[in-house]
C-alpha positions as CSV (number, residue, x, y, z in Angstrom):
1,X,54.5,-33.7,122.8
2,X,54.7,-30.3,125.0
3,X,56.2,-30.0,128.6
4,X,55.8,-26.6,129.8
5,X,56.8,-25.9,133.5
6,X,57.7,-22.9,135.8
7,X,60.7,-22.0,137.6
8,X,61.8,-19.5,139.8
9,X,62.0,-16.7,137.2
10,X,61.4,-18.3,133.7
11,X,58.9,-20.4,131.8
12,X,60.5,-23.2,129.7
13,X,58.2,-24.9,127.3
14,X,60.0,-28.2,125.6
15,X,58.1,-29.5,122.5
16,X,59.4,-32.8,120.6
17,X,60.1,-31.8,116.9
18,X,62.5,-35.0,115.6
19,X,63.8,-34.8,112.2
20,X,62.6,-31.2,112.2
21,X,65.8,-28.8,111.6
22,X,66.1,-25.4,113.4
23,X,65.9,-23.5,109.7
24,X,62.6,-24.9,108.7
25,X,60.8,-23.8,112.4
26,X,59.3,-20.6,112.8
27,X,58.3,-19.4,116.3
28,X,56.2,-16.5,117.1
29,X,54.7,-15.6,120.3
30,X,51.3,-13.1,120.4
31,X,50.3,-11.9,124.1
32,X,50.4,-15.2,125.9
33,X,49.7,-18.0,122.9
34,X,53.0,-19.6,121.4
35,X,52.7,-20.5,117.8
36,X,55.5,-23.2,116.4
37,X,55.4,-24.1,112.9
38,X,57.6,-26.7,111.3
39,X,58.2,-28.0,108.0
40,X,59.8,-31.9,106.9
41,X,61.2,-32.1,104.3
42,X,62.3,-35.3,102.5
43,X,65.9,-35.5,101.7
44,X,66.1,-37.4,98.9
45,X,63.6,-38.8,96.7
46,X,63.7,-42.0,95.6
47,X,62.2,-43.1,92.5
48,X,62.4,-46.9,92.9
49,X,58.7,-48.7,93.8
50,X,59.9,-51.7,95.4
51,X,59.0,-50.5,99.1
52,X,58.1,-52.9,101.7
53,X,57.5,-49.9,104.0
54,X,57.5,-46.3,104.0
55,X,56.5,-44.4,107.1
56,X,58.9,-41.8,107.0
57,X,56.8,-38.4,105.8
58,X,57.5,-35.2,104.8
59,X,55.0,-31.9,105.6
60,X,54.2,-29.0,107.8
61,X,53.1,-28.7,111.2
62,X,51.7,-25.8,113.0
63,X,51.3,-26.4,117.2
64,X,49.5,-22.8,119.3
65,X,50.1,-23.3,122.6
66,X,48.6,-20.9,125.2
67,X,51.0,-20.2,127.9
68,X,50.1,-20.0,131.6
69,X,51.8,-17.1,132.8
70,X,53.0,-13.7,131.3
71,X,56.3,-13.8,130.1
72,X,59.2,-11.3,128.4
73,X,59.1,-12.5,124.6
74,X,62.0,-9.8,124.1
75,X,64.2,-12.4,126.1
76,X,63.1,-15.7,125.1
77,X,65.6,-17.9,124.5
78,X,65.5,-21.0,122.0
79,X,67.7,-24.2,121.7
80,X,67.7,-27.4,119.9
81,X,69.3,-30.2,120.5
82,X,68.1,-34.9,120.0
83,X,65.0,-33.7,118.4
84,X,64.2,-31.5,121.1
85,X,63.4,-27.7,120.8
86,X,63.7,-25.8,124.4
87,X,62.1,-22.0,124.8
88,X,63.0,-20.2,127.8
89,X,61.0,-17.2,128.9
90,X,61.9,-14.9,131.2
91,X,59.3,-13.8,133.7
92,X,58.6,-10.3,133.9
93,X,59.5,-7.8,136.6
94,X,57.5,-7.1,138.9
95,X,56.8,-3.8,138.3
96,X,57.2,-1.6,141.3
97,X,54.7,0.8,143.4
98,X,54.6,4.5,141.5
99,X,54.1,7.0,143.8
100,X,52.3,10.3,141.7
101,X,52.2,13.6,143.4
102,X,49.2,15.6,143.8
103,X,49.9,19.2,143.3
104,X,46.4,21.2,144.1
105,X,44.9,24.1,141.6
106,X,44.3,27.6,142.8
């Protein structure tokens, strides 16, 4: 699951990874698409076959999200904390009006 919502001058994007620790993600960002990729891996393995259930999995993930604004990837932050990984992007600034002088040729 993704939230990604806007505030005043940052994008934060919230994506549930449980089980998944921060040393097996990899995050990269390219021009406006996110990519997240994940791995999890089993602890322990257990060699007995007397299972009444097993639902608990281990694998990779890979999640590309396309972003809906421009944002600063030099001054993303990321956090993660209950399963859940937080990116904050900083908007842009703005980038102000350049004036350019016009010198004329003789």
């Amino acid at each position: 699951a993704v939230d990604i919502y806007e505030k005043k001058d940052k994008l934060v994007v919230k994506v549930a990874i449980p089980g998944i620790k921060p040393d097996d993600l990899e995050i990269t960002i390219e021009g406006e698409v996110l990519n997240i990729k994940g791995e999890h891996k089993e602890e322990e393995e257990i060699k007995e076959e007397n299972y009444y259930r097993r639902e608990f999995k281990s694998g990779s993930f890979y999640r590309r999200v396309q972003l809906p604004i421009e944002v600063d990837s030099d001054k993303a932050e990321a956090n993660y904390k209950d399963g859940i990984l937080t990116l904050t992007f900083p908007k842009p600034q703005k980038k102000k009006a350049l004036s350019i002088p016009v010198s004329i040729k003789k």
